[in-house]
N, C-alpha and C positions, 0 to 999 in steps of 0.2 A: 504493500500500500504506500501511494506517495500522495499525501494532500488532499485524501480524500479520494481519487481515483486509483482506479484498478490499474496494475501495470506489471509486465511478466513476461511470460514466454507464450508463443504461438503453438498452435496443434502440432507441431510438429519438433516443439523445443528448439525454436531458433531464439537466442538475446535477442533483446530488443534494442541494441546498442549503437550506435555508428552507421545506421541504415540510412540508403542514400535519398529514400522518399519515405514519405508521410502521408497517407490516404486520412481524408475524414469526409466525417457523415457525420448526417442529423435523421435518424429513422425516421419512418411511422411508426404507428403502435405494429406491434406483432401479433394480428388480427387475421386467421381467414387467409386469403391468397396471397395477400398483400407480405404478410408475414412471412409466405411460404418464397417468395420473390427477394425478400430481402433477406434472408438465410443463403440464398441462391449467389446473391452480390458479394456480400462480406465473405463467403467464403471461399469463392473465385478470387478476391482481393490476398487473401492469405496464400494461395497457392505461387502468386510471383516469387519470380529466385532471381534477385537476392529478396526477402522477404520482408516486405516494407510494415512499418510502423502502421497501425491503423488505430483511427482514433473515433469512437462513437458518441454524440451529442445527444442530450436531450431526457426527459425523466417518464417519455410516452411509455405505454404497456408493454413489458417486453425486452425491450432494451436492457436493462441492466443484467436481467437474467444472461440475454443471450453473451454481452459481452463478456461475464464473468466463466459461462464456459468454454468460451473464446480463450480467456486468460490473454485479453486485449483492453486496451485503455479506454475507460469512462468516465464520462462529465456530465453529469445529471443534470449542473446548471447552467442554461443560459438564457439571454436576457430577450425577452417576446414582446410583442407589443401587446393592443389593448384586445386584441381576438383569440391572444395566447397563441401567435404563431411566432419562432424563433426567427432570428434577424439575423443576418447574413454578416453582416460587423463585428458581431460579437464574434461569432462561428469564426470567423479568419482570425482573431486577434487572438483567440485562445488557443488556435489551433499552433498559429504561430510560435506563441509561450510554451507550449507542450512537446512540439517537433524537435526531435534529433537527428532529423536529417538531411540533407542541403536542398533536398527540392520537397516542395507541398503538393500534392492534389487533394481538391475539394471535388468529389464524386456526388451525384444523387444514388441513394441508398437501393434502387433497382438497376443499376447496372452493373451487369455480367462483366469484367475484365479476362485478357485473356497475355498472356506473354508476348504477345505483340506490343502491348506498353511498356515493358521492360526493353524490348527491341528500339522501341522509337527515342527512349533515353538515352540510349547506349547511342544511340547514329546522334544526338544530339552533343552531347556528354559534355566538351568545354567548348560550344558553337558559340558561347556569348555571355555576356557576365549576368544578365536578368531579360528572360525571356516568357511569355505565356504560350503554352500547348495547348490547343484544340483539337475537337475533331466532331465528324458526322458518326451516328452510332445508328446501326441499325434495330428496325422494332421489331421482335421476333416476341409470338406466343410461346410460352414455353411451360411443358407438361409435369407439375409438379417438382421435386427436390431433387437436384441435380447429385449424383454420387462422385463425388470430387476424387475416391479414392482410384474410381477407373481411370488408367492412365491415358486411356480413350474420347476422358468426356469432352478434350478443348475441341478434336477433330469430330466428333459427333456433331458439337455446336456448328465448327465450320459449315459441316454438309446442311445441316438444317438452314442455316443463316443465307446461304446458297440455293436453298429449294423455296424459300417461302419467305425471306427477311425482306425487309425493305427499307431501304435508306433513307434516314429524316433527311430534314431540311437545312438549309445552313444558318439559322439563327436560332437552332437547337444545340444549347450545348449543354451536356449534360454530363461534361468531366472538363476540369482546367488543371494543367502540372505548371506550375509558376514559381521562381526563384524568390525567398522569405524579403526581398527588397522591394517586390511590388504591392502595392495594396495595403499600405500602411492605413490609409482610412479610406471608408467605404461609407456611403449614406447607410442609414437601416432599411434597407432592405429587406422585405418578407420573405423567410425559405419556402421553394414551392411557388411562388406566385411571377409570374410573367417579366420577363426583361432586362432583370440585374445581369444576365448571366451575359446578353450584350453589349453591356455597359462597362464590362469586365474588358470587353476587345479593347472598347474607346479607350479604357483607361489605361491600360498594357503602352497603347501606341500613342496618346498626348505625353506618359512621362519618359519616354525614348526608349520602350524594351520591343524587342520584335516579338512578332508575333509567329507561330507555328502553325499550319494545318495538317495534323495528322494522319487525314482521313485514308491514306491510300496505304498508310501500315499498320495502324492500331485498328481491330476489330474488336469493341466494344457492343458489348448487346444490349438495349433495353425493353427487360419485359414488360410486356403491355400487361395492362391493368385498370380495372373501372377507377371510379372517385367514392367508392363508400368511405374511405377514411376520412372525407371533407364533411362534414354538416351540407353545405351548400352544397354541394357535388362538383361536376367540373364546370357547371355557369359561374359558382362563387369563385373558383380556383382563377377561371380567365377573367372575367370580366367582373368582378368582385370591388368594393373601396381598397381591398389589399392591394389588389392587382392596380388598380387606376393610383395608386397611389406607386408603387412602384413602375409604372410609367410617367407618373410627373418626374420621380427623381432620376428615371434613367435619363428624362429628356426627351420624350416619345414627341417625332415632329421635328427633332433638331438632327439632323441628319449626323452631327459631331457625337452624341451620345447612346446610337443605337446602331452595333456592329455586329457583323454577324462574322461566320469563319469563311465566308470571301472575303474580307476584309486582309485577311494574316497577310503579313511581307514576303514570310517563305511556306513554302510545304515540303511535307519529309517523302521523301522517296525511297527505296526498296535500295538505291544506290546511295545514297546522301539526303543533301539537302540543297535544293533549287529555289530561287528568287525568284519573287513572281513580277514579270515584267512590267507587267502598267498596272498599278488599282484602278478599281472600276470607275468609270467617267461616275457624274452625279447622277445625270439623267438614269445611268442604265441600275444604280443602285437603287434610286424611286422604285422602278420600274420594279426587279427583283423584290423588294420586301414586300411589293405591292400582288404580285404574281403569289409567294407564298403565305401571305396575311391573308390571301382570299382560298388558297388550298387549305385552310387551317381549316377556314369558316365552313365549306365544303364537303370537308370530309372528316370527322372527327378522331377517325383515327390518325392523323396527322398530326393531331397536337401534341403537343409535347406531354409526357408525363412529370 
């Protein structure tokens, strides 16, 4: 025990010492499928080698259970607004204080990682002093509790991801790997609710760090999943005072504060890392968010979880 949070060895007895990345999360409750889907994440997340720190927020249902059989670090408190949903400020500032290791990703608590993010580190590794990672992840249903111990299940995912996945969109991002010098302050921000996560681009590329798009190395999954966990379901989630409020603060309207991952400088390749020739003129970026703001509205399975 250190200060209150759990802290120790992983499923597999790896220290937790010197590790070169820091995953964290803010669950749901551990309710139902939802529960069954984030079982799915965090333990995929433990399966990287070398075997990164993972760090659990939050005091919803479930949580502290699961992290203590985990024998992984938890933070029961953090600080929420007036709806009791956690705020994305806190969440970086603590996670920050708690990290031992020279890079952070802040994940949502349903996505599958697979060792191809360990790959896109390694191709990055000293490309630059303070950089943000993105990428597109694909939405794949997936059939109850994944057996981690098959040494089978990353390639099983592939073929499924392959047969039936399908790729969001690019102002879905639902994993960011960022060097502990970015993101020193953050508006509050509601976890879950619509648009911080592109305001994280703006912000990466006003204080001079480049930006990464990962999409064509890291295969990310995330599983699809209703909104029972919300009160409001997914109308409160998008278009809620949460949400409209975190669209005042990202800026929504100002073209400088709402980025998506066509935005990044570079993307990672399978051989390195290539610069992306011209960023998009203005016009053609209206144009883009405007194209996928109306696939959102269209097709529900589009939106982001």
């Amino acid at each position: 025990m250190n200060t209150g949070q759990n802290q120790g060895k992983g499923p597999r007895g790896d220290v937790r010492t010197g590790t070169r990345l820091t995953l964290f999360a803010c669950p749901k409750p551990f309710h139902g499928n939802i529960g069954v889907i984030q079982r799915n994440a965090v333990r995929s997340w433990l399966r990287l080698r070398p075997q990164p720190q993972v760090i659990l927020f939050g005091d919803d249902h479930g949580t502290k259970e699961f992290a203590s059989d985990l024998e992984i670090t938890y933070v029961p408190k953090v600080r929420r607004n007036d709806y009791g949903t956690p705020l994305v400020d806190d969440l970086f500032m603590q996670a920050r204080r708690l990290s031992d290791g020279r890079l952070l990703c802040y994940v949502n608590s349903d996505i599958i990682m697979t060792e191809t993010l360990t790959h896109a580190i390694e191709i990055l590794n000293e490309a630059c002093p303070h950089f943000l990672m993105v990428g597109r992840c694909w939405d794949l249903e997936v059939d109850g509790e994944i057996d981690f111990d098959r040494e089978e299940w990353e390639a099983d995912l592939g073929r499924l991801v392959k047969q039936r996945g399908r790729r969001r969109g690019p102002f879905h991002i639902d994993y960011c790997v960022f060097t502990p010098d970015l993101f020193d302050r953050l508006p509050p921000f509601a976890v879950g609710r619509i648009r911080w996560d592109n305001w994280l681009v703006w912000k990466a590329l006003k204080d001079g760090g480049r930006v990464f798009d990962a999409s064509e190395v890291v295969r990310a999954v995330h599983q699809e999943h209703d909104y029972g966990h919300v009160a409001g379901g997914k109308k409160w989630s998008y278009g809620g005072p949460e949400s409209r409020l975190n669209q005042r603060l990202a800026g929504l309207g100002r073209r400088v504060h709402v980025y998506g991952i066509l935005d990044a400088t570079h993307r990672l390749t399978e051989t390195g890392i290539e610069k992306r020739r011209v960023s998009l003129p203005f016009i053609r970026q209206i144009g883009l968010r405007a194209l996928f703001w109306l696939k959102e509205r269209r097709d529900p399975r589009k939106i982001r979880g």
